[in-house]
Structure formats: C-alpha cells, structure tokens
TIVO-2410 file (N, C-alpha, C; in nm, 3 decimals):
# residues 181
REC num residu      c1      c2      c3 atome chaine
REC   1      X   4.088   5.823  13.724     N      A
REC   1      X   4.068   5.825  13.868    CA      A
REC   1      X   3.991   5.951  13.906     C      A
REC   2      X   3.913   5.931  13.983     N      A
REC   2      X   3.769   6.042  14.040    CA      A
REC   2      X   3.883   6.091  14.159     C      A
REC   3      X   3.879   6.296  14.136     N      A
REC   3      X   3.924   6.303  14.271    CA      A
REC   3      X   3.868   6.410  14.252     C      A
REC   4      X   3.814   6.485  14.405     N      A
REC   4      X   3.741   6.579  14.398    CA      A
REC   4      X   3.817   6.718  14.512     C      A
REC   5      X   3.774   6.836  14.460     N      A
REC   5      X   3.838   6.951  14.500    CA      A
REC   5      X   3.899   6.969  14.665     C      A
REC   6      X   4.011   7.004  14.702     N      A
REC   6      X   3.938   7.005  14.843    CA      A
REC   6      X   3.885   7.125  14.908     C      A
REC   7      X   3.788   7.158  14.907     N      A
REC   7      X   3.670   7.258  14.964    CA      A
REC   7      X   3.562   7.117  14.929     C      A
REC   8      X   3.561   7.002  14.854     N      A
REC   8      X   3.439   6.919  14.870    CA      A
REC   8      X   3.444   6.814  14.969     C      A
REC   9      X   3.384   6.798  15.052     N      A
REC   9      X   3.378   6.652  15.101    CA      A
REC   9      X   3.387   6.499  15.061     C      A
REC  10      X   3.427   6.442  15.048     N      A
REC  10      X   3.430   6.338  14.947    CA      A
REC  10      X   3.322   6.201  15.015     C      A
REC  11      X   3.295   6.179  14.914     N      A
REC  11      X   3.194   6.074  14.968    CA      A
REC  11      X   3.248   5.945  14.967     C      A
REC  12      X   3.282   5.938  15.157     N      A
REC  12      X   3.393   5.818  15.174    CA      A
REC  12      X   3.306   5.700  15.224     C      A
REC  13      X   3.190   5.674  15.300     N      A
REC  13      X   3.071   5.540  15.323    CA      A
REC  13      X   3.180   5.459  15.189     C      A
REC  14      X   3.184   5.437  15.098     N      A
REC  14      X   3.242   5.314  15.009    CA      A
REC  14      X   3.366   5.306  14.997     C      A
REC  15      X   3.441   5.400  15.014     N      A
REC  15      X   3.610   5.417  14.997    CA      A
REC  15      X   3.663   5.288  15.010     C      A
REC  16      X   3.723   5.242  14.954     N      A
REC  16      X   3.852   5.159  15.004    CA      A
REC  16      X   3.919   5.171  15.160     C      A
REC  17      X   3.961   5.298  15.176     N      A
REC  17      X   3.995   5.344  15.300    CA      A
REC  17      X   3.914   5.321  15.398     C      A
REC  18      X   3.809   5.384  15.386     N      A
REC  18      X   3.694   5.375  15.469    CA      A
REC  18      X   3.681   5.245  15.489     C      A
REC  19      X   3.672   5.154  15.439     N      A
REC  19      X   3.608   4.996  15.441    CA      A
REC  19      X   3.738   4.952  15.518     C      A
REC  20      X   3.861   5.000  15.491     N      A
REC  20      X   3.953   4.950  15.560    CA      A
REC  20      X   4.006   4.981  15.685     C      A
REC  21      X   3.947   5.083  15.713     N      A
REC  21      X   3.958   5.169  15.845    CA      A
REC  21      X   3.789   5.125  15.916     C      A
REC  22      X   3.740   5.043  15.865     N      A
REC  22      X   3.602   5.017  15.972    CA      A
REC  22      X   3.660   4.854  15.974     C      A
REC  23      X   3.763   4.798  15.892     N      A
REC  23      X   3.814   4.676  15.913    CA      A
REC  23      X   3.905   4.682  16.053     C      A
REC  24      X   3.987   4.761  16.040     N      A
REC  24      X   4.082   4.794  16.134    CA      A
REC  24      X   3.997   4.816  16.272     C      A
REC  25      X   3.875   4.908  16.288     N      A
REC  25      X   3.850   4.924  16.391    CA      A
REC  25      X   3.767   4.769  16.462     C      A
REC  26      X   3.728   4.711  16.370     N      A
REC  26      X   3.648   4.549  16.398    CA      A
REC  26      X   3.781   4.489  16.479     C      A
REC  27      X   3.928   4.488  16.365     N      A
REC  27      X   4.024   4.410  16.478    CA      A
REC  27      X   4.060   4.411  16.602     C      A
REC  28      X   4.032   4.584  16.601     N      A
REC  28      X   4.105   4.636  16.750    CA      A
REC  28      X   3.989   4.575  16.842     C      A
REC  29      X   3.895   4.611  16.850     N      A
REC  29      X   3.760   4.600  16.871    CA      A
REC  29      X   3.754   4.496  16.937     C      A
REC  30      X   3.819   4.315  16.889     N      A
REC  30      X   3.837   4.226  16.913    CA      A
REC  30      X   3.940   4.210  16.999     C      A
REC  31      X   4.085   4.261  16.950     N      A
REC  31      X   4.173   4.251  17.072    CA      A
REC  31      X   4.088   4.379  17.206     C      A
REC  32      X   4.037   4.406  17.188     N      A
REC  32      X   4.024   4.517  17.334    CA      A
REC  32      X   3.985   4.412  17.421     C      A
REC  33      X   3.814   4.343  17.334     N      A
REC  33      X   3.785   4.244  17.436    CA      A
REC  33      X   3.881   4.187  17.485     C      A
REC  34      X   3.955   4.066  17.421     N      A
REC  34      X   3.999   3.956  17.507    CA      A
REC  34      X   4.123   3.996  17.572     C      A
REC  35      X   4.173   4.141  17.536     N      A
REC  35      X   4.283   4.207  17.660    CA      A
REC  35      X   4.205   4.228  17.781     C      A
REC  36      X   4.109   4.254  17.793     N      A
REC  36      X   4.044   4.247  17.892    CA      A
REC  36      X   4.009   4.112  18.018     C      A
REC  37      X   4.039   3.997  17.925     N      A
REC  37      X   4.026   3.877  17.939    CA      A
REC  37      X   4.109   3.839  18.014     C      A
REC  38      X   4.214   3.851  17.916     N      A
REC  38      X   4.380   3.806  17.950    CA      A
REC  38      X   4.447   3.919  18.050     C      A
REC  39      X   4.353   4.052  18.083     N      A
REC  39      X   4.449   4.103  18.199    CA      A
REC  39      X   4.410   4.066  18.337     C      A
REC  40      X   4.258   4.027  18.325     N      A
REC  40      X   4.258   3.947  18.456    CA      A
REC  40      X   4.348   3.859  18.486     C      A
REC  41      X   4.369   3.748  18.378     N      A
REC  41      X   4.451   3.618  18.419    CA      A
REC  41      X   4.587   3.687  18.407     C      A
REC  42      X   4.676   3.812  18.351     N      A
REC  42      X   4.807   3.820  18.447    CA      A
REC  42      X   4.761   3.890  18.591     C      A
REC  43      X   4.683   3.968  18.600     N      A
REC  43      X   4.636   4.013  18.722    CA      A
REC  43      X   4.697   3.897  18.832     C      A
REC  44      X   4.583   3.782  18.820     N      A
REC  44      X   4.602   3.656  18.889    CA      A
REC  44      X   4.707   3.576  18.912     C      A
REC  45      X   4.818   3.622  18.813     N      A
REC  45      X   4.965   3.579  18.814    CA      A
REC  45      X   5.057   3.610  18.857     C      A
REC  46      X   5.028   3.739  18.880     N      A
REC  46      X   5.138   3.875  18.914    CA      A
REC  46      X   5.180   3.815  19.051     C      A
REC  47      X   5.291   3.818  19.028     N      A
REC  47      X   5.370   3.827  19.249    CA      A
REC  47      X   5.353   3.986  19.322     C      A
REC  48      X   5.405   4.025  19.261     N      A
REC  48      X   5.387   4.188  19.348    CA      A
REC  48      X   5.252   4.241  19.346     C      A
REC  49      X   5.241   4.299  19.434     N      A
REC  49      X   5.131   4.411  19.459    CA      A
REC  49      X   5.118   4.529  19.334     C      A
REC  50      X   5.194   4.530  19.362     N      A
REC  50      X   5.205   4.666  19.220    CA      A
REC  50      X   5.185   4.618  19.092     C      A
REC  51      X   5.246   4.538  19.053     N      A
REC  51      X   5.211   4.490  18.934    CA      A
REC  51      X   5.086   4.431  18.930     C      A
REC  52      X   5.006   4.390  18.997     N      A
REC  52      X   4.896   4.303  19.029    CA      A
REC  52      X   4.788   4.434  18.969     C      A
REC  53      X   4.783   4.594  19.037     N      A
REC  53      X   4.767   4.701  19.041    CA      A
REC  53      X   4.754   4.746  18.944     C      A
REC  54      X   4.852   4.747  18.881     N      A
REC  54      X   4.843   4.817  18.732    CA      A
REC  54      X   4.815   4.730  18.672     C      A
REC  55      X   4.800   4.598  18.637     N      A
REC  55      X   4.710   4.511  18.544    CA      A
REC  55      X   4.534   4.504  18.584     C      A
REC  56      X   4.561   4.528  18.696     N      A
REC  56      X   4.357   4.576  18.716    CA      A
REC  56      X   4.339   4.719  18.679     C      A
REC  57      X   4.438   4.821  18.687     N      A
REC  57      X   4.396   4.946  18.696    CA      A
REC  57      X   4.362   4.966  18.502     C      A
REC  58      X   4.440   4.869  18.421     N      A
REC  58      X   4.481   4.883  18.304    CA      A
REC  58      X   4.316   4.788  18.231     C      A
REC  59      X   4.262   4.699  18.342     N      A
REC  59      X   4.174   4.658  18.278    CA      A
REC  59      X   4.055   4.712  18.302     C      A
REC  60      X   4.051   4.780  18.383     N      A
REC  60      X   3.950   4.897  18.381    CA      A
REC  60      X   3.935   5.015  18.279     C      A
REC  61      X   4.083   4.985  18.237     N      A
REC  61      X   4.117   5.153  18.136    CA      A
REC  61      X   4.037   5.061  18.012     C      A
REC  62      X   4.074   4.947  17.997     N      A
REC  62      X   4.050   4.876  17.867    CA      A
REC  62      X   3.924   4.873  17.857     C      A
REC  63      X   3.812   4.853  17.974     N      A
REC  63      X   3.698   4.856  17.933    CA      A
REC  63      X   3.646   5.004  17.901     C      A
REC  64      X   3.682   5.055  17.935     N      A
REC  64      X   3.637   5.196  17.872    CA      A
REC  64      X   3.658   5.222  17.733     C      A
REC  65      X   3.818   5.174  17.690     N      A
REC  65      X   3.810   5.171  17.602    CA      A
REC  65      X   3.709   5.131  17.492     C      A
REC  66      X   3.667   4.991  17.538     N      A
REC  66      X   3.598   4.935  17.453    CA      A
REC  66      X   3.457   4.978  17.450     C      A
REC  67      X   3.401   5.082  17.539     N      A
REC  67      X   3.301   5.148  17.556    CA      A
REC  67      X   3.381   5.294  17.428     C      A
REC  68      X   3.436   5.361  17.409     N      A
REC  68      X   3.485   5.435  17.346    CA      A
REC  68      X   3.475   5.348  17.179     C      A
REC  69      X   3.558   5.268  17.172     N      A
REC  69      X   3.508   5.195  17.037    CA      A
REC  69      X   3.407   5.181  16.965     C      A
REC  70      X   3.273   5.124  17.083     N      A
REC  70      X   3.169   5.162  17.037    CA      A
REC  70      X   3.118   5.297  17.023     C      A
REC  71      X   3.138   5.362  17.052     N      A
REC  71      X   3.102   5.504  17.009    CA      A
REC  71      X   3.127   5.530  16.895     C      A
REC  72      X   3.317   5.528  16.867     N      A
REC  72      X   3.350   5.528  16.740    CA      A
REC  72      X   3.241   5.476  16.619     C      A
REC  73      X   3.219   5.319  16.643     N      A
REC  73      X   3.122   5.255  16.537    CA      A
REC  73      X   3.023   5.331  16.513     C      A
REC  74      X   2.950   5.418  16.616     N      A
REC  74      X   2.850   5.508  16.604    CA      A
REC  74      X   2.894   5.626  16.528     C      A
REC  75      X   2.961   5.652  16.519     N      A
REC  75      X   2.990   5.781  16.488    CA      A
REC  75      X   3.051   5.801  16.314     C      A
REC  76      X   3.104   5.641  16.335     N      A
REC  76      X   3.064   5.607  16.167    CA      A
REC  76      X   2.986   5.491  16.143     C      A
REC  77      X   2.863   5.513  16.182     N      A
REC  77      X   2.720   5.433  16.107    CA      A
REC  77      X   2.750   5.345  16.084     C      A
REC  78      X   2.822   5.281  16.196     N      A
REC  78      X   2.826   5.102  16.205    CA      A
REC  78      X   2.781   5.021  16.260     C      A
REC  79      X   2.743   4.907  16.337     N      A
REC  79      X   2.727   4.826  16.460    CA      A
REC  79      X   2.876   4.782  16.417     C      A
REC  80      X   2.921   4.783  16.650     N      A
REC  80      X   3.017   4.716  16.623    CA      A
REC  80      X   3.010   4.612  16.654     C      A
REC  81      X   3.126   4.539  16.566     N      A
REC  81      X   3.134   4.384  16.532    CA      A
REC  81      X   3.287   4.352  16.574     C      A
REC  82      X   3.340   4.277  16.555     N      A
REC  82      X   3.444   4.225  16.602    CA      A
REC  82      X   3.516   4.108  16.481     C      A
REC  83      X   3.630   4.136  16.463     N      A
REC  83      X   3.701   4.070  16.345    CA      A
REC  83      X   3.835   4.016  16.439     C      A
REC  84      X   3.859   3.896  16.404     N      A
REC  84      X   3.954   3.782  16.460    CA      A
REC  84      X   4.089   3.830  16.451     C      A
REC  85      X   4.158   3.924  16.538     N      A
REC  85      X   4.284   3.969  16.514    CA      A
REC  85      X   4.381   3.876  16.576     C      A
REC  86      X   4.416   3.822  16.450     N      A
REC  86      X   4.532   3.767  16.459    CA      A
REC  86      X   4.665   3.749  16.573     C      A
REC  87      X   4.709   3.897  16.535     N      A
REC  87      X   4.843   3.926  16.621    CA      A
REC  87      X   4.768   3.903  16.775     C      A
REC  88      X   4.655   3.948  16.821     N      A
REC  88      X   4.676   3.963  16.998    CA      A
REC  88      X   4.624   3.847  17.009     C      A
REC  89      X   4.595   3.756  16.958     N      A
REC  89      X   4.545   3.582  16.994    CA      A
REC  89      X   4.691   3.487  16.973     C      A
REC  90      X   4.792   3.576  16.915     N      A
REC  90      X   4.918   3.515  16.926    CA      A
REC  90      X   4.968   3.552  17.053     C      A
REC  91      X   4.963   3.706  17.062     N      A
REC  91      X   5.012   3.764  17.197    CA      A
REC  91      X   4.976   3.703  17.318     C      A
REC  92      X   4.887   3.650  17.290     N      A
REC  92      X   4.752   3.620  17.414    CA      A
REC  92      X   4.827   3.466  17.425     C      A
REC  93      X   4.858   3.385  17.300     N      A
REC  93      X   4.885   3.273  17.329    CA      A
REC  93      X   5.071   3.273  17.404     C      A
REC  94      X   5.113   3.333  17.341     N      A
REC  94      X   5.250   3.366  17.410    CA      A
REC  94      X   5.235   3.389  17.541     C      A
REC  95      X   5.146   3.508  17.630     N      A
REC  95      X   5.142   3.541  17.751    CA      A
REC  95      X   5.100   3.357  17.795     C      A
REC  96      X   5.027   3.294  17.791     N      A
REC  96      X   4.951   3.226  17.847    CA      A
REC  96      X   5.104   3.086  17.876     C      A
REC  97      X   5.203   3.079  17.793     N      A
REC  97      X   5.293   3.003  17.752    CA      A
REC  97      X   5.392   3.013  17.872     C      A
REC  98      X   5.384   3.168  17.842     N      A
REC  98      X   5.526   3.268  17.971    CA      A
REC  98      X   5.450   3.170  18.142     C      A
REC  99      X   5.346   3.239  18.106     N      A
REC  99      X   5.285   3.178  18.288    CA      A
REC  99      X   5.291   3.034  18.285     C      A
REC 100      X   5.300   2.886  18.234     N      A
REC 100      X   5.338   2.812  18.217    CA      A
REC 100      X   5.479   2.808  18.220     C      A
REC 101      X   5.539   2.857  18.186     N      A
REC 101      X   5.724   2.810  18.159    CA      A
REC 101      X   5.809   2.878  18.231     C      A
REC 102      X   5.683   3.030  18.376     N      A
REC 102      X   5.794   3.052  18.453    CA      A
REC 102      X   5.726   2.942  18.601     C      A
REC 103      X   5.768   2.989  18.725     N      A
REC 103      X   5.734   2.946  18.857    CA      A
REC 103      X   5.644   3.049  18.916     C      A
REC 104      X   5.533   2.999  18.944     N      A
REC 104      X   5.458   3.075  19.027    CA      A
REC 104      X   5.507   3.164  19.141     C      A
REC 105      X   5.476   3.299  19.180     N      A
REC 105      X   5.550   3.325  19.300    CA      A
REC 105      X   5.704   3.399  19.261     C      A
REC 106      X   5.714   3.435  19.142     N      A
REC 106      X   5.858   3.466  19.143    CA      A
REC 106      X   5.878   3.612  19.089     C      A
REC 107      X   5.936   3.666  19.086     N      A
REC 107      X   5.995   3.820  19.037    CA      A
REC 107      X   6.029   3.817  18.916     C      A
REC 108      X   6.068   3.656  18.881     N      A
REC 108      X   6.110   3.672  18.721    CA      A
REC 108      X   5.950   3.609  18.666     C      A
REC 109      X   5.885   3.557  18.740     N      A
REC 109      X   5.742   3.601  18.602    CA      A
REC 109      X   5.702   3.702  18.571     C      A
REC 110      X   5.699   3.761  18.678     N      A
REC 110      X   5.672   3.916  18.682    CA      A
REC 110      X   5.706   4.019  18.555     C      A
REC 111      X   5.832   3.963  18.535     N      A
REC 111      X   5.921   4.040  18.446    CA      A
REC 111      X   5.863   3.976  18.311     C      A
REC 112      X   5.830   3.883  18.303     N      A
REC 112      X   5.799   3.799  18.204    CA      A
REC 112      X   5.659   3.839  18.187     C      A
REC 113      X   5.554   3.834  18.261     N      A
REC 113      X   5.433   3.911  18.257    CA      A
REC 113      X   5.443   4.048  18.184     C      A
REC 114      X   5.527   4.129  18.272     N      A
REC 114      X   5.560   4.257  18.208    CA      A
REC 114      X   5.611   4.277  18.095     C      A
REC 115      X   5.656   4.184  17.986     N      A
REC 115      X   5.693   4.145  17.871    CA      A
REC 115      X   5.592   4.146  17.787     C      A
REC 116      X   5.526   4.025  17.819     N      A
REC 116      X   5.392   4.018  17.735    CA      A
REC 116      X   5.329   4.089  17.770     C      A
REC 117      X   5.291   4.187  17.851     N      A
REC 117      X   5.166   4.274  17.855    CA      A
REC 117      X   5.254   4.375  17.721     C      A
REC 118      X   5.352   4.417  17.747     N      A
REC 118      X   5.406   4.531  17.677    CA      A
REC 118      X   5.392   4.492  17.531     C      A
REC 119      X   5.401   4.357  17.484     N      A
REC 119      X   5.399   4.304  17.327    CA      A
REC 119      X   5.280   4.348  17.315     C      A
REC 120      X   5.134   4.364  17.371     N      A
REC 120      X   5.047   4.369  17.365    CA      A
REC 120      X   4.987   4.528  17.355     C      A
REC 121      X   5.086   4.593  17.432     N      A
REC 121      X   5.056   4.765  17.425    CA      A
REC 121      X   5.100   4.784  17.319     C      A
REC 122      X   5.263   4.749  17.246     N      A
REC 122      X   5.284   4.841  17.173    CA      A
REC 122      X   5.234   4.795  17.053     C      A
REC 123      X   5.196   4.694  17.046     N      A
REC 123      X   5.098   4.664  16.934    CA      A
REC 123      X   4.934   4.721  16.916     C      A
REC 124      X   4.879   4.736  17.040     N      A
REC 124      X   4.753   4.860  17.011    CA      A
REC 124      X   4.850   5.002  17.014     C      A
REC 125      X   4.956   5.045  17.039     N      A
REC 125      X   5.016   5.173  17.006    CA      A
REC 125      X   5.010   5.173  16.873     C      A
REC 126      X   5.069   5.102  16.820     N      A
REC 126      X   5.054   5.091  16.699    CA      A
REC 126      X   4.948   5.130  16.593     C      A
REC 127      X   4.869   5.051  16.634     N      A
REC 127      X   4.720   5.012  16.573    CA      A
REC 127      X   4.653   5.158  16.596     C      A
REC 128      X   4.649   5.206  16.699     N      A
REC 128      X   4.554   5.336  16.750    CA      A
REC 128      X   4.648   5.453  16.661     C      A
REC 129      X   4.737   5.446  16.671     N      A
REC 129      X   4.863   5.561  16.591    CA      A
REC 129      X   4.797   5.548  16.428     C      A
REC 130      X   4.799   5.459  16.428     N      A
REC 130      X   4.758   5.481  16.233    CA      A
REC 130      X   4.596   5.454  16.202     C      A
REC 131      X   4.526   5.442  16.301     N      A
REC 131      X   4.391   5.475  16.296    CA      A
REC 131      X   4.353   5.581  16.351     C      A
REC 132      X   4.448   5.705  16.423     N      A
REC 132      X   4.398   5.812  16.446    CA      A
REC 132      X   4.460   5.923  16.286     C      A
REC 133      X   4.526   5.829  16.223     N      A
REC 133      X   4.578   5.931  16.126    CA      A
REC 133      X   4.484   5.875  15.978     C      A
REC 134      X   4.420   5.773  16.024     N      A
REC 134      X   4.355   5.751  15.898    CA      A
REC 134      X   4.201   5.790  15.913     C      A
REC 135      X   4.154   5.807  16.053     N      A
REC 135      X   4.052   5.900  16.093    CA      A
REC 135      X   4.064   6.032  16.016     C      A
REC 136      X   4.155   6.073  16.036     N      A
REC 136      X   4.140   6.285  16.002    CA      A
REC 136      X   4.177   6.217  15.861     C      A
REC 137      X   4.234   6.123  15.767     N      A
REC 137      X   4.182   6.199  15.627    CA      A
REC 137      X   4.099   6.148  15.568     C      A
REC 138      X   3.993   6.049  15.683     N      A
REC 138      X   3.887   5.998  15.630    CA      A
REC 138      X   3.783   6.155  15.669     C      A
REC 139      X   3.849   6.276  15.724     N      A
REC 139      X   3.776   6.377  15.765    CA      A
REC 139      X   3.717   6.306  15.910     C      A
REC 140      X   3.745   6.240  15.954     N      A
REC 140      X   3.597   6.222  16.097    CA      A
REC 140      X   3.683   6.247  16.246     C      A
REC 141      X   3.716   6.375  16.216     N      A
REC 141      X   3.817   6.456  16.367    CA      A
REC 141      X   3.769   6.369  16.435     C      A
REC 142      X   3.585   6.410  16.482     N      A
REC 142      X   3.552   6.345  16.631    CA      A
REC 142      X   3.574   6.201  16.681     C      A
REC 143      X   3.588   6.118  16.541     N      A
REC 143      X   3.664   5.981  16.567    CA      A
REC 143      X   3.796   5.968  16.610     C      A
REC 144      X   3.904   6.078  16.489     N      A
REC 144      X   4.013   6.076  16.563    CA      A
REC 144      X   4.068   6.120  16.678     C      A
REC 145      X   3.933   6.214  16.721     N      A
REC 145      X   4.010   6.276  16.890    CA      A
REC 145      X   3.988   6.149  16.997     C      A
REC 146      X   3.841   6.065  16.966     N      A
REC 146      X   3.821   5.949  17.047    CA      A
REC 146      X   3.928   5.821  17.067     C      A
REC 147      X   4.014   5.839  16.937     N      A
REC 147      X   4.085   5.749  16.920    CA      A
REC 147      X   4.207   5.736  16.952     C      A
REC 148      X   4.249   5.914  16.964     N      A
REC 148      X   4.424   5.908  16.981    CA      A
REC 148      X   4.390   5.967  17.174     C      A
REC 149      X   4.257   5.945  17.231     N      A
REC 149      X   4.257   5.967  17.376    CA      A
REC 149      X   4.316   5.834  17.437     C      A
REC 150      X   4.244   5.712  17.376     N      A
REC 150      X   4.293   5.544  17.366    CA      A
REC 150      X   4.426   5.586  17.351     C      A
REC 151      X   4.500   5.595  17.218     N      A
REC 151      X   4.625   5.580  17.239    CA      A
REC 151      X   4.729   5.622  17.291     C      A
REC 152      X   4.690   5.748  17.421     N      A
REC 152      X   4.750   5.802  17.439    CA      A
REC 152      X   4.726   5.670  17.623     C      A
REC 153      X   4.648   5.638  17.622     N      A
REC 153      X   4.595   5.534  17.752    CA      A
REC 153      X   4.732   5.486  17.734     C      A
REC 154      X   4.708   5.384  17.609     N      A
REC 154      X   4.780   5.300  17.569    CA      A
REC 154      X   4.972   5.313  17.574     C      A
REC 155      X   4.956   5.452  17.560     N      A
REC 155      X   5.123   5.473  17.601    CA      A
REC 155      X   5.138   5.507  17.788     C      A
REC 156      X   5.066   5.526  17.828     N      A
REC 156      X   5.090   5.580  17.959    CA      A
REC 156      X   5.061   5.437  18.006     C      A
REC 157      X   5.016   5.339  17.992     N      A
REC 157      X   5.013   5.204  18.008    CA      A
REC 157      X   5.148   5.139  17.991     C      A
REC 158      X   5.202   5.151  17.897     N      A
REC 158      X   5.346   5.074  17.841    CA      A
REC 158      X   5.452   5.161  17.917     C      A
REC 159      X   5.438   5.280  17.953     N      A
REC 159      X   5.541   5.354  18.033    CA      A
REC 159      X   5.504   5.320  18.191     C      A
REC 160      X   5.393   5.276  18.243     N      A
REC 160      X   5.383   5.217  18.386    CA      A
REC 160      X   5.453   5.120  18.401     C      A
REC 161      X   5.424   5.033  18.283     N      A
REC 161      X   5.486   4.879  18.269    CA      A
REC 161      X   5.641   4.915  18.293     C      A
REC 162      X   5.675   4.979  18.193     N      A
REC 162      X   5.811   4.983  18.188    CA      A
REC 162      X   5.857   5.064  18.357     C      A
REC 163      X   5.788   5.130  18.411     N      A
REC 163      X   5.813   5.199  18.549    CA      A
REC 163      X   5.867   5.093  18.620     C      A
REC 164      X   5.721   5.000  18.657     N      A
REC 164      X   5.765   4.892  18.705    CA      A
REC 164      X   5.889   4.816  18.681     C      A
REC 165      X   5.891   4.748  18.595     N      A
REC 165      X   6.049   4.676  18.568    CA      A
REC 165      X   6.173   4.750  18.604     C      A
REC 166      X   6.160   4.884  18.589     N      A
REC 166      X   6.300   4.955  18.605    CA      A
REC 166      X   6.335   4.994  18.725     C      A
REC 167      X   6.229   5.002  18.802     N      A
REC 167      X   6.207   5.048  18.894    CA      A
REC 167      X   6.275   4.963  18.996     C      A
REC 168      X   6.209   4.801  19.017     N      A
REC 168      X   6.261   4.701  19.104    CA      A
REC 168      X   6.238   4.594  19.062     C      A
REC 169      X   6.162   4.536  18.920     N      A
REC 169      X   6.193   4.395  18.916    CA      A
REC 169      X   6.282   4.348  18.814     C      A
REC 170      X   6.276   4.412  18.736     N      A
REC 170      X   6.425   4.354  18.669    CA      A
REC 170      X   6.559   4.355  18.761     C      A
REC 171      X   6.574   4.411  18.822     N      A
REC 171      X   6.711   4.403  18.956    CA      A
REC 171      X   6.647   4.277  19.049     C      A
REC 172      X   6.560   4.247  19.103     N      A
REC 172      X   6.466   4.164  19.176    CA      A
REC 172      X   6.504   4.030  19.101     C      A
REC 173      X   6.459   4.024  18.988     N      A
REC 173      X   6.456   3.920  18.904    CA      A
REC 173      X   6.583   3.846  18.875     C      A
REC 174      X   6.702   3.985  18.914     N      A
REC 174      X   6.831   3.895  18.833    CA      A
REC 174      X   6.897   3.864  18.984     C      A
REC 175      X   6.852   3.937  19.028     N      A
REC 175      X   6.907   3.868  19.162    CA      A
REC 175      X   6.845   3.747  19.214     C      A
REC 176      X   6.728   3.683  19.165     N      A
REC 176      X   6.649   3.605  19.194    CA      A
REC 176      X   6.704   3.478  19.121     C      A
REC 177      X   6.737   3.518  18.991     N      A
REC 177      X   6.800   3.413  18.900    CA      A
REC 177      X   6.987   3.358  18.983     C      A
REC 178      X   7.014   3.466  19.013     N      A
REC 178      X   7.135   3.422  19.132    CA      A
REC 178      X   7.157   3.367  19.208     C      A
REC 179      X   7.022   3.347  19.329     N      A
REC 179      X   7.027   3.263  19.437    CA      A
REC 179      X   6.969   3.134  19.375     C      A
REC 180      X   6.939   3.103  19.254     N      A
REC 180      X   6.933   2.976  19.238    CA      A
REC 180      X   6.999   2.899  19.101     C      A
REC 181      X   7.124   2.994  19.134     N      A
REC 181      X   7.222   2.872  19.079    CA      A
REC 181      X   7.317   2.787  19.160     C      A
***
C-alpha cells in the first residue's frame, strides 16, 4: 500500500475517497434540487401562516444552497451532475403520501408536514456532516467551510421545524384530534 509523508500532499483527483466524495456530492446535489420542488408543494399544503413561512423561507435557503454546490463542483474540477438519491425520492414519496392521507386545512397535517420535512433535514444533516469531514481529509478546507455553512442551514432549519411543532401545533393538533371523536 502507497502512503505518502504528511508534509506531502497526496495526489487525491483518483482516490477512492475522492471518487466517493464527488459521488456523494452528485447525490446531495440531486436531493437539493427536488427539495426545492417538494418545498413548494408543502408550502402549498401548510394550514398556518407560519409554517407556510418557513417552508418558503427554507426554499430559498435551498436554492442557495444549490448555488453553493455548484461552487463546490468547481472547486473540485467537476461539472456538476446529479446522481439519483435514493433516500430523498423515498422521503419525497412519503411526504407526498402524508398530504394525501391527512385533510386539507388541518393542524394535524401540519404536524405531519412538519414530519416529513424534518425526515428530509436530518437526512441532509447527515449527509453534509460526513461530507464536511471527508472534505478536510481530502485536504480541500475551502470545500469544507462551503459545506459545513449548508449544514449548519440545515440544522437551524430542523430546529425552526421543531420550534414550530412545540411551540403550537402539536398541542393544536391533539386537540384537533379531540373534537373529532
């Protein structure tokens, strides 16, 4: 096995890592888009004002993001491309299921919205968390500072979400489930 000093740079363009960390960024890459997609349509679902709010305010954050991504690709001598991620086309299909199987108009979709958006954060938490740590030992800081700025979006996103619910619709919701039994 080739390993080289560290005072050398290692020549990562072929790495394993590298190839797998420009894989990883193609997936995210893909879910950014169609979160973008899918936060209009809870946008459009939402009963409250507020929640309505933070799913536009969040899809604005997302397009930046995805303006940030591409940079990333730049910054390691890529075009970006986009690879079929799995998990958020499940997520995506779950959200789409929830708005089907609750009632329009209610406090408990809401809550249910706020569900699936959150399956959806902490899964780019995720994703951005171990691509900002596989950035710095691929050496490319300026990728990982671009990357853990996203994931830090990405948590202040899932802690709004969660604001919301704790705040008044999970109490909203169960009281809602009360007056119609």
């Amino acid at each position: 096995m080739k390993t080289t000093s560290p005072s050398k740079k290692p020549a990562l363009d072929n790495s394993k890592l590298n190839n797998f960390f420009i894989d990883s960024l193609q997936d995210i890459y893909y879910a950014e888009k169609h979160l973008a997609e899918a936060l209009e349509t809870l946008e459009e679902k939402a009963t409250t004002e507020s929640l309505k709010a933070t799913f536009a305010e969040h899809r604005a954050v997302t397009k930046g993001q995805i303006n940030r991504l591409e940079r990333v690709f730049e910054l390691m001598t890529e075009q970006p491309q986009t690879k079929t991620c799995h998990a958020i086309k499940g997520i995506i299909k779950e959200a789409e299921a929830i708005i089907k199987e609750t009632d329009s108009d209610t406090i408990t979709r809401d809550a249910a919205l706020i569900m699936a958006a959150q399956k959806a954060e902490h899964y780019e938490i995720a994703t951005y968390g171990t691509l900002v740590h596989l950035a710095r030992a691929l050496e490319q800081n300026k990728v990982a500072d671009l990357l853990q700025e996203t994931l830090m979006e990405e948590k202040a996103a899932d802690t709004a979400l969660s604001d919301i619910a704790e705040s008044f619709i999970n109490e909203m919701a169960s009281e809602e489930a009360e007056e119609n039994e």
